[in-house]
C-alpha positions in Angstrom: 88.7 71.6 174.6 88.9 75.3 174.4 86.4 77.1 176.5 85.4 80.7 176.9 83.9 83.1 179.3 82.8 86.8 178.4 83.8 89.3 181.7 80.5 90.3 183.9 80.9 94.0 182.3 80.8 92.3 179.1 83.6 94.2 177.9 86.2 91.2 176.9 86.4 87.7 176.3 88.5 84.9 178.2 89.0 82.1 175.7 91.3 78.9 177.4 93.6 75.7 175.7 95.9 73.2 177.0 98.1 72.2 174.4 100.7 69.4 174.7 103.4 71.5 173.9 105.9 73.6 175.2 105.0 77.7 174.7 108.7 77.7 172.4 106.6 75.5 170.0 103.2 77.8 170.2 104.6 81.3 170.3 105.7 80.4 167.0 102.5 79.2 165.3 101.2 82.7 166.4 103.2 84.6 164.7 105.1 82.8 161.6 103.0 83.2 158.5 103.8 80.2 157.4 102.5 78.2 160.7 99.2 80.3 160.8 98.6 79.6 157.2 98.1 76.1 158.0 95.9 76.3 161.4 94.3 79.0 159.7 91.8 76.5 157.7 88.4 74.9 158.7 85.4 74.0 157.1 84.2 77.0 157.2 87.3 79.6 156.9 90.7 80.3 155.3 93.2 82.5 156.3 94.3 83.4 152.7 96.8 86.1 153.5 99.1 86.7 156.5 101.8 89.2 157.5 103.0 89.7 160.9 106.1 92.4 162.1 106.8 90.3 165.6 108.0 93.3 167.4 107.1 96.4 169.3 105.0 98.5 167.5 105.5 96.4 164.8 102.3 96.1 162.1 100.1 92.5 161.5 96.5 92.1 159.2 95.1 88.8 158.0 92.9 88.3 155.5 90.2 85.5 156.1 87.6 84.0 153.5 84.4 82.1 153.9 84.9 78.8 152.2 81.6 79.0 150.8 80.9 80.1 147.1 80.7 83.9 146.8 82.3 83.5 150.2 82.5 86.9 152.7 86.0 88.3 153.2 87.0 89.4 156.6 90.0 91.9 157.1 92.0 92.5 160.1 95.4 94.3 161.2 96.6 95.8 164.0 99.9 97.2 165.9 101.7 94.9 168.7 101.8 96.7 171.9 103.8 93.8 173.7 105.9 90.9 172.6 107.7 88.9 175.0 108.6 85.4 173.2 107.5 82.4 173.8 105.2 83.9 177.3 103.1 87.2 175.9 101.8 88.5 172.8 99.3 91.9 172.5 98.5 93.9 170.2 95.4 96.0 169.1 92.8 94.8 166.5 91.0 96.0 164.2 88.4 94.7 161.4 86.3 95.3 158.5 83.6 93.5 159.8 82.3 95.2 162.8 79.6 97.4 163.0 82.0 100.3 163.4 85.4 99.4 161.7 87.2 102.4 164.0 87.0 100.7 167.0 89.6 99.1 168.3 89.8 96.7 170.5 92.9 94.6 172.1 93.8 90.7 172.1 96.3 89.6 174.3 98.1 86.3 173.8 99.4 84.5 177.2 101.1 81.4 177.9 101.8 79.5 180.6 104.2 76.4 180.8 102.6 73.3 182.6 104.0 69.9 183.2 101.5 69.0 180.0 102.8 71.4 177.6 101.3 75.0 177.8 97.8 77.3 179.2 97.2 79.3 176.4 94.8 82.3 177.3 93.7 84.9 175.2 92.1 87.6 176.2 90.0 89.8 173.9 89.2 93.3 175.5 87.6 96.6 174.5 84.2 94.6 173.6 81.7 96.9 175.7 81.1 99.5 173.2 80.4 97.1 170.1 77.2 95.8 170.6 76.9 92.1 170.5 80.8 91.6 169.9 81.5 89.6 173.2 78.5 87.3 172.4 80.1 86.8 169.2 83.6 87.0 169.8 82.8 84.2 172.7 82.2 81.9 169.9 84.9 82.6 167.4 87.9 82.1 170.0 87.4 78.7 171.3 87.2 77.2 168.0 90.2 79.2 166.6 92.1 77.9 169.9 91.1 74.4 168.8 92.5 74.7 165.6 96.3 76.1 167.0 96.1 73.3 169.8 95.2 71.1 166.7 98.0 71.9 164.4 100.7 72.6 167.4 100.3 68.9 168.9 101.0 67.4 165.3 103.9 69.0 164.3 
């Protein structure tokens, strides 16, 4: 089970996976359109679009949509400020939903091999000056996490 811890300044969010899998199996699902495409469903969301340049300085956005009828549409894109296949992936992020679309904040990707597969960490930081955004940030990633573990260990 995923779990998540928001940093005593409040300014990031620590969100942790084991997933039975080696990181040359998950690195992918985090970048490949196709791969996130297919974690990217719950109950509740839908990642409907995804495009992702997998290098330095290279562009990504997603497009998420409530499942619900008349459901919200959340936009999101960024630039990659470090790639280093299958152990680290950063880049900035950037949505429509916030408060204050201009801020950016930063989520950063690590992975760790284990005997059981892989530590997935991510790391959401650049929080502080969005109020309530770790709170609700703190939510979000654990179940996201879930959902690659999910989709990684049956493939």
């Amino acid at each position: 089970m995923a779990t998540a811890k928001i940093t005593p300044d409040r300014d990031a969010v620590v969100s942790e996976i084991e997933i039975a899998a080696p990181p040359e199996r998950v690195f992918p699902a985090l970048i490949e359109r196709e791969q996130a495409l297919q974690w990217g469903k719950s109950d509740q969301y839908e990642i409907t679009e995804w495009e992702m340049d997998a290098r330095l300085g290279g562009r990504w956005r997603f497009v998420s949509t409530e499942r619900k009828a008349g459901g919200q549409i959340y936009r999101h894109h960024g630039e990659i400020l470090e790639i280093d296949p299958p152990r680290v992936l950063a880049y900035t992020w950037i949505t429509s939903w916030q408060p204050d679309p201009s801020k950016v904040t930063v989520v950063r990707w690590e992975l760790t091999a284990t005997k059981q597969g892989t530590h997935l960490k991510l790391t959401h930081s650049g929080l502080a000056p969005i109020s309530g955004a770790a709170e609700g940030y703190s939510q979000g990633w654990p179940g996201l996490l879930q959902q690659i573990r999910d989709f990684v260990e049956k493939r």
